[in-house]
C-alpha distance (Angstrom), angle and dihedral (degrees) to the residues before:
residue distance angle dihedral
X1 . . .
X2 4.14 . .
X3 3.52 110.1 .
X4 3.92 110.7 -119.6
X5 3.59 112.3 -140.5
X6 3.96 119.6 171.7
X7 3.93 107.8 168.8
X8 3.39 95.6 34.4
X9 4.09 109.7 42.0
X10 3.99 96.6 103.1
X11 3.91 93.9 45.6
X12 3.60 106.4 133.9
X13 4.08 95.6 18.7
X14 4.00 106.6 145.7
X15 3.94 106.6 -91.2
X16 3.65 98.5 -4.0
X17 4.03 88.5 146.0
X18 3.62 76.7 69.8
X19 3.37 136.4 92.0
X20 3.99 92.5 -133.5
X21 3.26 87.3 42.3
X22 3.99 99.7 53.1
X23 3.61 88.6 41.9
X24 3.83 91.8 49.2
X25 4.21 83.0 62.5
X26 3.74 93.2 47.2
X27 4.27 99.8 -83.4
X28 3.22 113.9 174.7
X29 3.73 105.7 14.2
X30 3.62 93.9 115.1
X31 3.91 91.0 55.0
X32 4.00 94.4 46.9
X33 4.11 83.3 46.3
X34 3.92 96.9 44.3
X35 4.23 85.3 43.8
X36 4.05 89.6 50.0
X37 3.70 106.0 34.0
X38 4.23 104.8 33.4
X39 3.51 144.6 62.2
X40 3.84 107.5 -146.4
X41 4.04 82.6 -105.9
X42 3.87 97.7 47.9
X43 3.80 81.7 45.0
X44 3.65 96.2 53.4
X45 3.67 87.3 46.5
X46 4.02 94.8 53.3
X47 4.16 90.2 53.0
X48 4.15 82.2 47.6
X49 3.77 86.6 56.5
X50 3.54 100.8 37.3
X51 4.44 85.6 63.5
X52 3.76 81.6 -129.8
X53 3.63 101.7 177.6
X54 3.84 134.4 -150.6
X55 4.51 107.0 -106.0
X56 4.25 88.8 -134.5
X57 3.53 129.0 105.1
X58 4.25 95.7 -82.4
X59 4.35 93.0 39.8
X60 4.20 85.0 -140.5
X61 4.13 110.0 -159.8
X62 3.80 95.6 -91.2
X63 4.23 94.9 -147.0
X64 3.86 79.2 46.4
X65 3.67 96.7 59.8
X66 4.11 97.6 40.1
X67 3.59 91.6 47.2
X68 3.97 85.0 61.5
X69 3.62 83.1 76.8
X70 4.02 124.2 109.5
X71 3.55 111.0 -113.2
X72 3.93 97.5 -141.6
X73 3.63 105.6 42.4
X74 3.53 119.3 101.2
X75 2.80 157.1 -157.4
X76 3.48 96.2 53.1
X77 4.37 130.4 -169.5
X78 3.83 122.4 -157.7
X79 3.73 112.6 -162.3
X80 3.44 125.4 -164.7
X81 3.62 122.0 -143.3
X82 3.29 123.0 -157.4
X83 4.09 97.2 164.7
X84 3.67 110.6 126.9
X85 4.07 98.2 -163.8
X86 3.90 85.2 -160.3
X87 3.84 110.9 112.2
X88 4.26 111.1 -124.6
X89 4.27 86.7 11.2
X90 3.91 103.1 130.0
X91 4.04 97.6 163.4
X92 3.97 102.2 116.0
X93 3.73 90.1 38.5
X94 3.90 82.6 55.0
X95 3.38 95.2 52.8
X96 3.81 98.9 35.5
X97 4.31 88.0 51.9
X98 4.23 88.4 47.7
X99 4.19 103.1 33.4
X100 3.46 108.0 22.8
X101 3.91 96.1 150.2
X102 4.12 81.2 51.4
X103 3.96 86.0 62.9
X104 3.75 86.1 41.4
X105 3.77 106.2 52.7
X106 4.21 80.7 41.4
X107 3.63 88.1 58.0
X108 4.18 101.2 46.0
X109 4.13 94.0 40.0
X110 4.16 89.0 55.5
X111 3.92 87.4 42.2
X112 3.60 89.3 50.9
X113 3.87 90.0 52.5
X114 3.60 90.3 46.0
């Protein structure tokens, strides 16, 4: 059985702290797709429908949780938190050190949607 990996298949791809180098693997299609095709509410509905789910402890719905938000208050912060609070647990920093433009283009499609 072939081992599925998502968020880590490009780890170790020459200059992918780059931004050649992520866009050489695809970086920042999804951005320039969820700029062209969405609305930040058809957006929010697509992650809703995709059962995208939340990486802590209770894996919340993500679209779930951002459509919580009011529609007319602004201005509004995303943070992103890449704290593990587990002692010895190094698996965001991994990521974050490898794919940084991964986190990045994460970050500006959910800001979009907010």
């Amino acid at each position: 059985m072939a081992e599925h990996r998502l968020l880590t298949k490009d780890i170790g791809t020459e200059g992918l702290q780059t931004l050649a180098g992520y866009e050489r693997v695809g970086g920042y299609q999804g951005l320039r797709k969820a700029l062209r095709d969405f609305t930040p509410e058809s957006l929010v509905e697509e992650v809703k429908a995709s059962g995208l789910r939340g990486r802590g402890g209770a894996g919340f719905p993500t679209g779930t949780k951002w459509s919580f938000l009011p529609k007319d208050v602004m201005p509004r912060y995303l943070c992103c938190n890449a704290d593990e609070s587990e002692p010895g647990c190094f698996k965001y920093r991994y990521l974050i050190d490898e794919h940084p433009h991964q986190l990045s283009e994460g970050v500006l499609i959910a800001a979009y949607a907010l």
